[in-house]
Backbone as a printed PyTorch tensor [residue, N CA C, xyz], in Angstrom:
tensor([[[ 27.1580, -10.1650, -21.6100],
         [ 26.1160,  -9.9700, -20.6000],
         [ 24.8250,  -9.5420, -21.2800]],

        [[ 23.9940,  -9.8640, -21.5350],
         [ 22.3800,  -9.5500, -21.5520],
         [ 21.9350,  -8.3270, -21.1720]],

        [[ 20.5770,  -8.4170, -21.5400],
         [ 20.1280,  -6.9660, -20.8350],
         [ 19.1950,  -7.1930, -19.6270]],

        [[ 18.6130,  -8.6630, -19.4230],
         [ 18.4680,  -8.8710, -17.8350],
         [ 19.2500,  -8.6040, -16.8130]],

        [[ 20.4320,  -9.0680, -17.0700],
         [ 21.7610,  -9.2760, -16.5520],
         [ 21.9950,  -7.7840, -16.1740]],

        [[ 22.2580,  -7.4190, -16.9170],
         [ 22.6810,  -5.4430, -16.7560],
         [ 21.8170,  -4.9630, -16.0070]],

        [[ 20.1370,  -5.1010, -15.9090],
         [ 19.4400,  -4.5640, -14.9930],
         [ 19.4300,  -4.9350, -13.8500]],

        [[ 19.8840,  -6.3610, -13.3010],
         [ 19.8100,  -7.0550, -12.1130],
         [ 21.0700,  -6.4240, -11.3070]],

        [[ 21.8130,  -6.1490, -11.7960],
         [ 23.4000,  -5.9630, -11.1020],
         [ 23.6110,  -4.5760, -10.6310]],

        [[ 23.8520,  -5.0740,  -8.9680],
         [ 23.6290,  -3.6730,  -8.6490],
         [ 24.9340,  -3.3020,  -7.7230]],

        [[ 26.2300,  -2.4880,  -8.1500],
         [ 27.0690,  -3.0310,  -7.7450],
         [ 27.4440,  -1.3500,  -6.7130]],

        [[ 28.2750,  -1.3370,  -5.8150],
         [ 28.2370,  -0.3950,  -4.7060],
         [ 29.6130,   0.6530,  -5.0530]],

        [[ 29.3380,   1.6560,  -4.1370],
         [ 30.2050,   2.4590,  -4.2150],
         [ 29.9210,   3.6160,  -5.4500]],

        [[ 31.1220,   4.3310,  -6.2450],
         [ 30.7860,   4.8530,  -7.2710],
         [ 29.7220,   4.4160,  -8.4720]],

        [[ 29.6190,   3.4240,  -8.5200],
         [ 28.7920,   2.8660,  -9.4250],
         [ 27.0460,   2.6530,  -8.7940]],

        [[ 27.6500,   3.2930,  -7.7340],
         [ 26.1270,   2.7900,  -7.1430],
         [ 25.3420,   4.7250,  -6.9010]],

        [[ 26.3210,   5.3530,  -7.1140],
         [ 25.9980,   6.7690,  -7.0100],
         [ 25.8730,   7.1890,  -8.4120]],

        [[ 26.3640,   6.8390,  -9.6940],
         [ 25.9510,   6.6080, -10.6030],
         [ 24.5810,   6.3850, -11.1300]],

        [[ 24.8580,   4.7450, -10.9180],
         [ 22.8040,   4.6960, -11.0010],
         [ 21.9900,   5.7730, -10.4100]],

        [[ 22.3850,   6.0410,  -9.1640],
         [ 20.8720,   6.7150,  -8.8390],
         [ 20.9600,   8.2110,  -9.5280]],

        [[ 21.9910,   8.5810,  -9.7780],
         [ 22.0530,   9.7720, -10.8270],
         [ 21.2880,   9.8440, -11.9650]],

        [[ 21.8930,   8.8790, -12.8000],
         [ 20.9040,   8.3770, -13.8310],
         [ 19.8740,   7.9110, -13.7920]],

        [[ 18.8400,   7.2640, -12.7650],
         [ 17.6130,   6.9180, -12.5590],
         [ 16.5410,   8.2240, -12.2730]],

        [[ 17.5630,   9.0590, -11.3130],
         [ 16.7780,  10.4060, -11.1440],
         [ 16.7350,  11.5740, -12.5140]],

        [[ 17.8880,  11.0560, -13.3120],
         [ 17.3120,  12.0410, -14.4790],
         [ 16.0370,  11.4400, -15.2860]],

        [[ 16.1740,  10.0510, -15.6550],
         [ 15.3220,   9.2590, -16.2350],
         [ 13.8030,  10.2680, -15.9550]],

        [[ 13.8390,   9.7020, -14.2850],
         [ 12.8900,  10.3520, -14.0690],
         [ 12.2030,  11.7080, -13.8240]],

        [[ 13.4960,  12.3960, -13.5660],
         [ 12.9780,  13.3790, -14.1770],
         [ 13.2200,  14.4380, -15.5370]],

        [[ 13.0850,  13.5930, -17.1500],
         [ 12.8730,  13.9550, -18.1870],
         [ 11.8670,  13.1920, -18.4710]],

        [[ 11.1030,  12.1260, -18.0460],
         [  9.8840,  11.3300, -18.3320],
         [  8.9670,  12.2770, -17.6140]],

        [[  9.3510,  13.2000, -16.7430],
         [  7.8400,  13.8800, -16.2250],
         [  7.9590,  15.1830, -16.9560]],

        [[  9.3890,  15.9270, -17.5010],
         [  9.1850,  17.0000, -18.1540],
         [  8.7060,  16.6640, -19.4960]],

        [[  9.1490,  15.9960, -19.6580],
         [  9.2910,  15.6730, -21.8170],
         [  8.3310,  14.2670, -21.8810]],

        [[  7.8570,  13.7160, -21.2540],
         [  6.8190,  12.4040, -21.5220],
         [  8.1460,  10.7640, -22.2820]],

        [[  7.5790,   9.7190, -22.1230],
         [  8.1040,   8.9730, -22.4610],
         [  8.7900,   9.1310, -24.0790]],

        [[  9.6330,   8.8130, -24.8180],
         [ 10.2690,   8.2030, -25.6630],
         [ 10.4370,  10.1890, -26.3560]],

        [[ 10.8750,  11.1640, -25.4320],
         [ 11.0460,  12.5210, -25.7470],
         [ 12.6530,  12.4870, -25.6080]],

        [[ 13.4680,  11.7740, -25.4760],
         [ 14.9000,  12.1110, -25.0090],
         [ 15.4810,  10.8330, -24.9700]],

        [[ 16.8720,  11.3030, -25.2800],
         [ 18.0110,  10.3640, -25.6950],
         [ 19.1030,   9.7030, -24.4730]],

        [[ 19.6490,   9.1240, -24.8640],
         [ 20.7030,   8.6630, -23.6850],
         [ 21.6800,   9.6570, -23.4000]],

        [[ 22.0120,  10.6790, -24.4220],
         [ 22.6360,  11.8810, -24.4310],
         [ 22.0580,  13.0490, -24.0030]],

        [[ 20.9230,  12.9070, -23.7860],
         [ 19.7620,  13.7130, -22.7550],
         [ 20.1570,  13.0800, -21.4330]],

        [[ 19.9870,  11.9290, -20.8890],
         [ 19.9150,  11.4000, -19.8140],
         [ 21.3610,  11.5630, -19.0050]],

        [[ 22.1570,  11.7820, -19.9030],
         [ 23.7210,  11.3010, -19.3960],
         [ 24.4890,  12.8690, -19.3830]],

        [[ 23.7090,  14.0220, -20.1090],
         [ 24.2480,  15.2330, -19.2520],
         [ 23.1990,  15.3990, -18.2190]],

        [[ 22.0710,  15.6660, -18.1090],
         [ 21.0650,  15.8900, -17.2400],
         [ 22.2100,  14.8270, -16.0130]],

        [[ 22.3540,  13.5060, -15.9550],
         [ 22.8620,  12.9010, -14.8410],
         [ 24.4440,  13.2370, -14.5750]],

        [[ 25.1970,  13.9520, -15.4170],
         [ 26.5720,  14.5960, -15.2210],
         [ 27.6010,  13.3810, -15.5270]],

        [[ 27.3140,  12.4850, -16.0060],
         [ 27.8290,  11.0240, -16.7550],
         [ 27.8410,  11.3330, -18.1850]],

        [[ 29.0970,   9.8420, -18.8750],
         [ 29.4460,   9.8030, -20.0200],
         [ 28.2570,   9.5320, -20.7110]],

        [[ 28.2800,   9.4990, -21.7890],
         [ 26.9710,   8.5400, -22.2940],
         [ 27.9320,   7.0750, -22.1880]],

        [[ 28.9470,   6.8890, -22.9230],
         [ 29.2660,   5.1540, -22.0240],
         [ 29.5100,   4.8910, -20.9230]],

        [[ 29.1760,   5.7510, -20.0820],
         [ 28.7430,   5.1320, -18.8010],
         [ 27.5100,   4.4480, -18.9150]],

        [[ 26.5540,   5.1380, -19.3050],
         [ 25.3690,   4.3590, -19.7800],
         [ 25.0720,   3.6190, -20.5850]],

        [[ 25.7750,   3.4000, -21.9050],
         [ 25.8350,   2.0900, -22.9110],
         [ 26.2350,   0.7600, -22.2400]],

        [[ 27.6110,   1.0600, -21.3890],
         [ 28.2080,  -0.0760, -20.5760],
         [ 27.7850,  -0.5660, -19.4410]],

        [[ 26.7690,   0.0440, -18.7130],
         [ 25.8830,  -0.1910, -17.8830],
         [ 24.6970,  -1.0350, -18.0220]],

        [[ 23.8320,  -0.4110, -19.3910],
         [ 22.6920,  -0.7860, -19.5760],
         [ 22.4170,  -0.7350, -21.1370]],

        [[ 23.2210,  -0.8620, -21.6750],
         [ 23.5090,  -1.1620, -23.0650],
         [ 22.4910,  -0.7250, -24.4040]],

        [[ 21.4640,  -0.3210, -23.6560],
         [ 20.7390,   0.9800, -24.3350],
         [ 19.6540,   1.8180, -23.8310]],

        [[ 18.1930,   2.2220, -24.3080],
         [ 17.7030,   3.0490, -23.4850],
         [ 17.0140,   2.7910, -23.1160]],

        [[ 16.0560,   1.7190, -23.6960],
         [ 14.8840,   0.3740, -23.4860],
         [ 15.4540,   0.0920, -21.8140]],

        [[ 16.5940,  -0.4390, -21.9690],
         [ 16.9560,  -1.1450, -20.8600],
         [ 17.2210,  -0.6350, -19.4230]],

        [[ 17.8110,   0.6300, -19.9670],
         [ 17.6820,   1.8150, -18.6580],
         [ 16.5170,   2.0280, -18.2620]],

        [[ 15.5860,   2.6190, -19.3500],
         [ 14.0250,   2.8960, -18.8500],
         [ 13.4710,   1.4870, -18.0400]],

        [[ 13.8660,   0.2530, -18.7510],
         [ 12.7780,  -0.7400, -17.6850],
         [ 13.4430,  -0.6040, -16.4580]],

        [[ 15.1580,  -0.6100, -15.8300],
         [ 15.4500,  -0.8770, -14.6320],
         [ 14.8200,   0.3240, -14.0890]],

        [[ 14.7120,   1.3880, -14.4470],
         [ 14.1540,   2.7270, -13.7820],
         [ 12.9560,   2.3960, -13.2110]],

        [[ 11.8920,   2.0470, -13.8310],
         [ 10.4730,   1.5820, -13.6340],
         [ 10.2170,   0.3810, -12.4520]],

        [[ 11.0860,  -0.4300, -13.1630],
         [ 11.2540,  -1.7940, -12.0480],
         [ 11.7690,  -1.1090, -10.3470]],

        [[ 12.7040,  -0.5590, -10.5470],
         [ 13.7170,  -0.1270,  -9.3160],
         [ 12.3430,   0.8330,  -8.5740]],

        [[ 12.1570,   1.4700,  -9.3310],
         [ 10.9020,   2.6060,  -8.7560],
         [  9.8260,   2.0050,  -7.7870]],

        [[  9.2590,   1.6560,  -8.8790],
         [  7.6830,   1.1360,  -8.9730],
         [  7.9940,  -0.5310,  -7.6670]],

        [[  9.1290,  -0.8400,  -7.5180],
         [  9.1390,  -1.9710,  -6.1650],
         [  9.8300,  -1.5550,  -4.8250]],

        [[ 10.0060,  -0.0780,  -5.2400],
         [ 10.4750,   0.3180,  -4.0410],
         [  9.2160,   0.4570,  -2.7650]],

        [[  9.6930,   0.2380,  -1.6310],
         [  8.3710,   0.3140,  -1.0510],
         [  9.1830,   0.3190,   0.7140]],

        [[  7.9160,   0.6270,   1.8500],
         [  7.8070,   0.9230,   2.9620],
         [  7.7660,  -0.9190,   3.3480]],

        [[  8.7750,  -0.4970,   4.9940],
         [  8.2220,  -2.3180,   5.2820],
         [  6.8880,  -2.4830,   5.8150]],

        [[  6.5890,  -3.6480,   4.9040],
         [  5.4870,  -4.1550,   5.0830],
         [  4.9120,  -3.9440,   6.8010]],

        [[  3.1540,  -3.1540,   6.7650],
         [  2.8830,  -2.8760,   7.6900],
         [  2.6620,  -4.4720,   8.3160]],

        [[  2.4720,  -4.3140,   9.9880],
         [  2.2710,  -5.0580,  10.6790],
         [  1.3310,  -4.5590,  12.1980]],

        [[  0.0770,  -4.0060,  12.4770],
         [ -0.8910,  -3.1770,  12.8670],
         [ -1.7660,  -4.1930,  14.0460]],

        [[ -1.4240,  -5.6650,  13.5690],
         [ -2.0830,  -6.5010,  14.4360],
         [ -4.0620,  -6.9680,  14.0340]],

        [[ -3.9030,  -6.3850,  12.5790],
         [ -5.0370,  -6.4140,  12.1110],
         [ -5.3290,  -6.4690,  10.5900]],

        [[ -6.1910,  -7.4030,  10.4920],
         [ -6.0780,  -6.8550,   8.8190],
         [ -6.6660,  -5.6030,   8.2700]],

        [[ -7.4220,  -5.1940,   8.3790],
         [ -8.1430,  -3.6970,   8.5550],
         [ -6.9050,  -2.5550,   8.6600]],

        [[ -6.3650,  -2.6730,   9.6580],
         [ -5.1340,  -1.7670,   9.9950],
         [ -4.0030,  -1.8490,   8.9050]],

        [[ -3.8270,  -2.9900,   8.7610],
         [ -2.8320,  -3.5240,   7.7650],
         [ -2.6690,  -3.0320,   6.2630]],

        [[ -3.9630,  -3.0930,   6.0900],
         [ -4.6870,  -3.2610,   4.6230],
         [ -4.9040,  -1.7180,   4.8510]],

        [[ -5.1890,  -0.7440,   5.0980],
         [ -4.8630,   0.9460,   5.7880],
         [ -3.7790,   1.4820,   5.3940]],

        [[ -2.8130,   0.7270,   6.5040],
         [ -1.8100,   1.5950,   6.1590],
         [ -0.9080,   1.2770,   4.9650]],

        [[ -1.0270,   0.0200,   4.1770],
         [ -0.5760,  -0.7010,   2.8280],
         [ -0.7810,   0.4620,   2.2690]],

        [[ -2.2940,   0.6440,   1.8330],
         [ -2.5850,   1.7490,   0.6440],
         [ -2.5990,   2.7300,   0.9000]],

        [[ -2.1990,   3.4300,   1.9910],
         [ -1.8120,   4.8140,   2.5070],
         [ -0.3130,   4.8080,   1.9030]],

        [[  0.4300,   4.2400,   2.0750],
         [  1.6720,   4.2400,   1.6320],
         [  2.1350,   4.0130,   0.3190]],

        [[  1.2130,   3.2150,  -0.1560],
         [  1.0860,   3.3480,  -1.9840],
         [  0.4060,   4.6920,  -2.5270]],

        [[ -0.3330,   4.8820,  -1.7400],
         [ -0.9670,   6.7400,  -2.2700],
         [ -0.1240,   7.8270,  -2.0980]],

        [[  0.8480,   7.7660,  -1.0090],
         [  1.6890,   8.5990,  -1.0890],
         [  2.9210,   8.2640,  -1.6650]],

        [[  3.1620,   7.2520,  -1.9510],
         [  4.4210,   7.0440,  -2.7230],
         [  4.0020,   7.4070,  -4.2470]],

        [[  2.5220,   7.1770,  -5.1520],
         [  2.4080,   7.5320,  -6.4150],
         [  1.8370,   8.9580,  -6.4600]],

        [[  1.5980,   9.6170,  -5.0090],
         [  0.9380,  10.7030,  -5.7660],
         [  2.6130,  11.9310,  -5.2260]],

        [[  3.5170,  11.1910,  -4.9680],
         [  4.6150,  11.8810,  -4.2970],
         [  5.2570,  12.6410,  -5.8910]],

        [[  6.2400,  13.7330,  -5.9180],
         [  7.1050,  14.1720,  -6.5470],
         [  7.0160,  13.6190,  -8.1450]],

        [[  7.6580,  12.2560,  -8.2950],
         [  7.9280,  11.5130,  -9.0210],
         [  7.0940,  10.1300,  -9.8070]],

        [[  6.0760,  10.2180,  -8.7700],
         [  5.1040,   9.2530,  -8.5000],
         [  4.3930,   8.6330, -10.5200]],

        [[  4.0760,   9.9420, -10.5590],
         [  2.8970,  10.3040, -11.9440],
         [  4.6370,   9.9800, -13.0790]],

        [[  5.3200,  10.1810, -13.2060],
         [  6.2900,  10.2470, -14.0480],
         [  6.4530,   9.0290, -13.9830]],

        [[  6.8990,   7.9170, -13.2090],
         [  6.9390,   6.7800, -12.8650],
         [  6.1380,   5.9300, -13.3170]],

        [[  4.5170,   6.2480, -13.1530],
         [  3.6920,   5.0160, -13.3240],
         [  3.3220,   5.4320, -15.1700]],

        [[  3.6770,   6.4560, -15.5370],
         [  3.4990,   6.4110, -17.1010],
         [  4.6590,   5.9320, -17.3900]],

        [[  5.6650,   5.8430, -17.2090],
         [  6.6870,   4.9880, -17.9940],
         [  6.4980,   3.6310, -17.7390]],

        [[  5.9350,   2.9820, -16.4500],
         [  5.8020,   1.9460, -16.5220],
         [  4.7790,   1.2950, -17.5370]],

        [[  3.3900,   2.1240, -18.0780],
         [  2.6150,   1.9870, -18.4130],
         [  3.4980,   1.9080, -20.3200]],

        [[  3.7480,   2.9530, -20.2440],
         [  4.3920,   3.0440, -21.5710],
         [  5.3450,   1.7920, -22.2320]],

        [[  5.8990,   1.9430, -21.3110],
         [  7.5200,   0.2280, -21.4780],
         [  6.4890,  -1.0910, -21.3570]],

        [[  5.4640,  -1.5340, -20.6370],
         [  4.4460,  -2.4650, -21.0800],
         [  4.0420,  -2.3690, -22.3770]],

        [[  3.8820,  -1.8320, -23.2740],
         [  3.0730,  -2.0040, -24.4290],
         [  4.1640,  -2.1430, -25.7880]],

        [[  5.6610,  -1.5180, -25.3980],
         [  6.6530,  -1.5600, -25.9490],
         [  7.5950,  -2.7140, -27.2420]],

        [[  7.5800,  -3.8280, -25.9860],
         [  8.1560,  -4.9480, -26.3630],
         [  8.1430,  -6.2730, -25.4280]],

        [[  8.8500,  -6.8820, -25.8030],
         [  8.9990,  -8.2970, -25.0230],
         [  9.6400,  -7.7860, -23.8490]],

        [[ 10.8480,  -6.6900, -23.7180],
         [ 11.5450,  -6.8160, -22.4680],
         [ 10.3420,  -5.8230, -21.9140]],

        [[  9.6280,  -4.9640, -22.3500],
         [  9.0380,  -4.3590, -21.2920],
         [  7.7560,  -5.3520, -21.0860]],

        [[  6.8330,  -6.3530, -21.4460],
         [  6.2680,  -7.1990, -21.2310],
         [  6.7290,  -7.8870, -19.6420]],

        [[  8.1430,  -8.4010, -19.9700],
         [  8.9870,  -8.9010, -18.8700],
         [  9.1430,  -8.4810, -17.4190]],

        [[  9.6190,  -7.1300, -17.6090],
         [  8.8650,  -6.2070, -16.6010],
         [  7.8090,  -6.2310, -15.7810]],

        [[  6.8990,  -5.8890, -16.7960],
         [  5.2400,  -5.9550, -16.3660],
         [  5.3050,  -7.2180, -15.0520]],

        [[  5.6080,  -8.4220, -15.7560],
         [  5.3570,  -9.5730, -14.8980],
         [  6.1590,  -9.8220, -14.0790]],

        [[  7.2450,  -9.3270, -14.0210],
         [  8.4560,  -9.4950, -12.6230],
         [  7.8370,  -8.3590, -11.6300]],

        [[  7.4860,  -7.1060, -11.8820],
         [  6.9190,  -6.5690, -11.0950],
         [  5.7580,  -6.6410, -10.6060]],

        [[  4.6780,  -7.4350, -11.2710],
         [  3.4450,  -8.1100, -10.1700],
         [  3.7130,  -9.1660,  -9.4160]],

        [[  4.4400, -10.2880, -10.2540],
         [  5.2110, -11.1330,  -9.1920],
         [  5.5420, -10.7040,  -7.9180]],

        [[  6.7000,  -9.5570,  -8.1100],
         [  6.9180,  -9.0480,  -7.1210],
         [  6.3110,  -8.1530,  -5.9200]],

        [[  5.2000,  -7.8830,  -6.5550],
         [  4.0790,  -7.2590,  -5.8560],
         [  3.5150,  -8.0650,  -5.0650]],

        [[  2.7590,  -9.3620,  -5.7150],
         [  1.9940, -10.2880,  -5.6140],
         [  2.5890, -10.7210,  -3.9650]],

        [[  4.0490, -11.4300,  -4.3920],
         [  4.8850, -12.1260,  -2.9140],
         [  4.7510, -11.2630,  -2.2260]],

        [[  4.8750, -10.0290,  -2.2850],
         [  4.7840,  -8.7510,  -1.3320],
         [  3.3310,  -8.8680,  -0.4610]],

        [[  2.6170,  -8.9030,  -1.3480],
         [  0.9350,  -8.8270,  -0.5020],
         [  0.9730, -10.0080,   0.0630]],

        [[  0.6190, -11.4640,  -0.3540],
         [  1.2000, -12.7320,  -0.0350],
         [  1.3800, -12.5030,   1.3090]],

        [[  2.3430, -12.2580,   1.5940],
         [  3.0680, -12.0980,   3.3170],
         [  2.2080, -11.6040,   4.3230]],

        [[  1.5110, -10.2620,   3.7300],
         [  1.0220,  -9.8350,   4.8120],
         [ -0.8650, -10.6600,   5.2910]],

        [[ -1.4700, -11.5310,   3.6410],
         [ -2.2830, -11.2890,   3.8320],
         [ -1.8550, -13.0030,   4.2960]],

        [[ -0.8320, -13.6420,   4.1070],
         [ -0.7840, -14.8430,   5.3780],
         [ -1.2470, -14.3430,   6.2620]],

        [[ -0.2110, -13.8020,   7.0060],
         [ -0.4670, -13.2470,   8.4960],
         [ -1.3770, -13.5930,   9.0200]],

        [[ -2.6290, -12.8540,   7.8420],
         [ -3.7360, -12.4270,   8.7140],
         [ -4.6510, -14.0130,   8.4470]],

        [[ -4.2080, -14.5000,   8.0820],
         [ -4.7550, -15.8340,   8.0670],
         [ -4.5990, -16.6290,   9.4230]],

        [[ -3.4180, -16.7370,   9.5880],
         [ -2.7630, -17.5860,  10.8750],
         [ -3.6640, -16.3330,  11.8950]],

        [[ -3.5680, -15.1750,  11.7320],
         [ -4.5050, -14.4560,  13.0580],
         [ -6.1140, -15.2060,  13.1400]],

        [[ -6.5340, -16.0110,  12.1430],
         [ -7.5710, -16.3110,  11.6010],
         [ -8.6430, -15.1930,  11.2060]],

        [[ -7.9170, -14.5850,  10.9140],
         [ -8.9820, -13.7240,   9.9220],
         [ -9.1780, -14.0120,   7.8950]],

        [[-10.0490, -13.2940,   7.5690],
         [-10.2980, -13.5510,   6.2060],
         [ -9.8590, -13.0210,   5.1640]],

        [[ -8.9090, -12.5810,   4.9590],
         [ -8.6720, -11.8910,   4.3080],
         [ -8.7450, -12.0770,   2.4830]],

        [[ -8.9350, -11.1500,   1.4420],
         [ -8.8710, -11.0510,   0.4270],
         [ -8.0010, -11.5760,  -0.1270]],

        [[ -7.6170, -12.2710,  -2.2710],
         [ -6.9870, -12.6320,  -2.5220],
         [ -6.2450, -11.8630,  -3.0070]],

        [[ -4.8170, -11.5990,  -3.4050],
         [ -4.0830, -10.4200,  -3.5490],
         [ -4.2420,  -9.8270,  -4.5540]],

        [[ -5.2180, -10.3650,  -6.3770],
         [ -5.3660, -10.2120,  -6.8820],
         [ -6.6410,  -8.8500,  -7.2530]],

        [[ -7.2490,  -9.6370,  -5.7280],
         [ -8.6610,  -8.7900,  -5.8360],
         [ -8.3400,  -7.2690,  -4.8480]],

        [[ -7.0060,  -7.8090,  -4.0900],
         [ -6.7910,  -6.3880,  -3.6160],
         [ -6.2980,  -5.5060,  -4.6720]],

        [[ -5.3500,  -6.1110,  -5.8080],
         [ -5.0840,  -5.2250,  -7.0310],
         [ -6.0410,  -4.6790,  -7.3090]],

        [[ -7.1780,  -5.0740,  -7.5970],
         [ -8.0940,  -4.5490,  -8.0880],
         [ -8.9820,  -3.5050,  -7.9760]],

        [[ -9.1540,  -3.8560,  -6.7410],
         [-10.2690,  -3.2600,  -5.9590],
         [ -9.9030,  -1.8830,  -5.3600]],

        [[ -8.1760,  -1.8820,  -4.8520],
         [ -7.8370,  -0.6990,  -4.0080],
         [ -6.3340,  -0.3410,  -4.9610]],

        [[ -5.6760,  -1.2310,  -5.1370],
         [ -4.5080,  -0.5050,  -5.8690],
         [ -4.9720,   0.6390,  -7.6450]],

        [[ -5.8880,  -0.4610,  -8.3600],
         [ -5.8540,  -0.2410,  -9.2880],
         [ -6.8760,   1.3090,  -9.5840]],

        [[ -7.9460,   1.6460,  -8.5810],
         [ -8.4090,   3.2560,  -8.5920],
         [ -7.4200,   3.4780,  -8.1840]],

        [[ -6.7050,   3.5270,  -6.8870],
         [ -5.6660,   4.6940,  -7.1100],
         [ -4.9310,   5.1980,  -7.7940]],

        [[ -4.4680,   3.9180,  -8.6230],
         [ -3.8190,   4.5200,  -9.9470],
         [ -4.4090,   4.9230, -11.4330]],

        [[ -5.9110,   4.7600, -11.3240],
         [ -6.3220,   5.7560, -12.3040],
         [ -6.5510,   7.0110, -12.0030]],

        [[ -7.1130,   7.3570, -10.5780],
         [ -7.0230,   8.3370,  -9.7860],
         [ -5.4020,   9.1430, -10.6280]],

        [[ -4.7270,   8.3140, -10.0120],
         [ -3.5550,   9.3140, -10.3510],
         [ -3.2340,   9.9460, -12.3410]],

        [[ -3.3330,   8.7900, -12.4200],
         [ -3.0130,   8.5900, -14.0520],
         [ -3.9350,   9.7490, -14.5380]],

        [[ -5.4620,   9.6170, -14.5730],
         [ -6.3180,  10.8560, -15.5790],
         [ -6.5230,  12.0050, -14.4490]],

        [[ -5.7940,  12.5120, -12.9150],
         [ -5.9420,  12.9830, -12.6740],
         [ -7.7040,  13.1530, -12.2640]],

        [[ -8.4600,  11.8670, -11.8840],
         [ -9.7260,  12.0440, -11.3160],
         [-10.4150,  12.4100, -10.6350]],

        [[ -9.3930,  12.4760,  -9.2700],
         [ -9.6470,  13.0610,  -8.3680],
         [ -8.0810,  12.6800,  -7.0080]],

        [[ -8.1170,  13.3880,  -5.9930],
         [ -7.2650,  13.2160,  -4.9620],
         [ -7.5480,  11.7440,  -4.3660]],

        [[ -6.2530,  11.8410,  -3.6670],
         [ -6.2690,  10.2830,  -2.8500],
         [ -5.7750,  10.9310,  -1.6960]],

        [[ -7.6100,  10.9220,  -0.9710],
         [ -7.4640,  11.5560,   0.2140],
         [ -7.5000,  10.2130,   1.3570]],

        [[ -7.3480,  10.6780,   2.6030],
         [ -6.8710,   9.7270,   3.4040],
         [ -8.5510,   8.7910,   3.1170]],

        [[ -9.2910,   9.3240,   3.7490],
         [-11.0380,   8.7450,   3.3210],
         [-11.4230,   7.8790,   2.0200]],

        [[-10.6230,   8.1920,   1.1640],
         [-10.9020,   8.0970,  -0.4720],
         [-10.4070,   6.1110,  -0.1090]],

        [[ -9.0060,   6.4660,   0.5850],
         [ -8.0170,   5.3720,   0.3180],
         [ -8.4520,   4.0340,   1.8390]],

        [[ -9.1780,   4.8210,   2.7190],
         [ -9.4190,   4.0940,   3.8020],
         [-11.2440,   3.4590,   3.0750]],

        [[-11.5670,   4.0570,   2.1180],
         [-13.1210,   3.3810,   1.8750],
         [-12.6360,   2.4740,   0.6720]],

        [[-12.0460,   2.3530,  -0.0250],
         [-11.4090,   1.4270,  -1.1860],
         [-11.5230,   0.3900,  -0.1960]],

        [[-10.2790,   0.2540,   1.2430],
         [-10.2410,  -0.7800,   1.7860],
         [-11.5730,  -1.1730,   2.2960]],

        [[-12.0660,  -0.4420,   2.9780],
         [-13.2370,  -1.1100,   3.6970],
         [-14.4880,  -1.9350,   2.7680]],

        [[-14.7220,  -1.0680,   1.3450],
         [-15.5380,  -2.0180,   0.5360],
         [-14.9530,  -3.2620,  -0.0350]],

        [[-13.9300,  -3.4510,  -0.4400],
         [-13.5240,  -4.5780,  -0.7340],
         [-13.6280,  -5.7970,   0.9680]],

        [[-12.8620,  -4.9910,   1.7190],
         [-13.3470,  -6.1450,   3.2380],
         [-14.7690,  -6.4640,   3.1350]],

        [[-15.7900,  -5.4280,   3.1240],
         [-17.2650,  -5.8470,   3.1190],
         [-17.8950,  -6.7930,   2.6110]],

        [[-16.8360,  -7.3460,   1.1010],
         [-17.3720,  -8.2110,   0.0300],
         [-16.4740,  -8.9860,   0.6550]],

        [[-15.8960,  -9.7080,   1.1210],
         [-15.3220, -10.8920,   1.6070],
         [-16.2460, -12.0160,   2.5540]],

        [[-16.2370, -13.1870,   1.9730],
         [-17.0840, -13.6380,   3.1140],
         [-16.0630, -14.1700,   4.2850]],

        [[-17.3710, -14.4990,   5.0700],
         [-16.7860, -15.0520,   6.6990],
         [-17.2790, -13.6130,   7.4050]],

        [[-16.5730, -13.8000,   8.9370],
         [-17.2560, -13.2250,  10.1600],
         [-16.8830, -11.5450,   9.3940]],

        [[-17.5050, -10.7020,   9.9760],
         [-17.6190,  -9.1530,   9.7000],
         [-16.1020,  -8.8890,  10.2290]],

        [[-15.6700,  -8.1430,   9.5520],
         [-14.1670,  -7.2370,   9.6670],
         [-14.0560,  -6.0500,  11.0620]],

        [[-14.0070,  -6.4260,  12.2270],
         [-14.3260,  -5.3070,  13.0920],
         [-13.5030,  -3.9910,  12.8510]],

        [[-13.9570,  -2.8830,  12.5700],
         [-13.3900,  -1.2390,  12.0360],
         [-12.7370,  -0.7930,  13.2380]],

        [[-11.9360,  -0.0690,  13.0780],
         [-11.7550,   0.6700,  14.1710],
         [-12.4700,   1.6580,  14.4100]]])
């Protein structure tokens, strides 16, 4: 089996109480000790597991750290549905601000940041998880198409509103207050052409 393979497989029951044992230590020794500070023998008492529980799982530590990041970083709220793109596009990045500025949030997006620059499998990563982002936005900002509205390309919503929040978070710049995260959206709508975006 591979080490794609090992991260994709997500199998139930004991093994599934397992993982999240071990994902929650991951994460939390990446927020005490910073990336590449601790061993699989760190991870595997901190999670109350063998360490071959974790070799045979995920066959080393590269590979644990990317499913951690991946599993994390795509976890998400269902996609809002507000009847608006304005509303939509609101409560999207309300829910990404509180999911990165939550508990675990800051521990999370530096390992992801870290495992990108790594290697090929964390490269791999990188791009399965915008993919996966990408189809994610995709959906909602159809929608608002068929509503016939205008909406932005998902790229430029990365940009424009995901990507301050996460420097926000990352150098600690400032808070992601509800205002902070509702004017991200509204300037990027402003620069869109076609008819004006009515606000609530």
């Amino acid at each position: 089996m591979d080490d794609r393979q090992r991260v994709r497989r997500r199998p139930g029951g004991r093994s599934a109480r397992v993982s999240a044992a071990v994902h929650q230590a991951v994460t939390d020794l990446v927020g005490e000790r910073g990336y590449g500070s601790f061993t699989v023998g760190d991870v595997a008492a901190r999670a109350g597991v063998a360490d071959s529980s974790i070799y045979r799982r995920w066959g080393n530590l590269e590979t644990l750290l990317t499913d951690v990041a991946l599993t994390r970083l795509a976890a998400r709220s269902p996609m809002p549905d507000t009847g608006s793109l304005v509303g939509d596009l609101r409560t999207y990045a309300a829910n990404v601000a509180r999911e990165i500025t939550g508990p675990e949030g800051l521990a999370v997006l530096r390992l992801a940041i870290a495992l990108t620059g790594n290697d090929q499998q964390g490269l791999q990563a990188r791009d399965d998880f915008l993919a996966e982002r990408t189809r994610f936005l995709e959906s909602m900002l159809d929608r608002a198409r068929e509503r016939g509205e205008h909406p932005p390309d998902a790229l430029d919503l990365l940009d424009h509103v995901m990507a301050p929040m996460y420097i926000r978070v990352l150098f600690g710049a400032g808070p992601l207050t509800p205002e902070y995260v509702d004017g991200l959206v509204d300037r990027l709508l402003r620069a869109q052409p076609g008819p004006e975006v009515e606000r609530p």
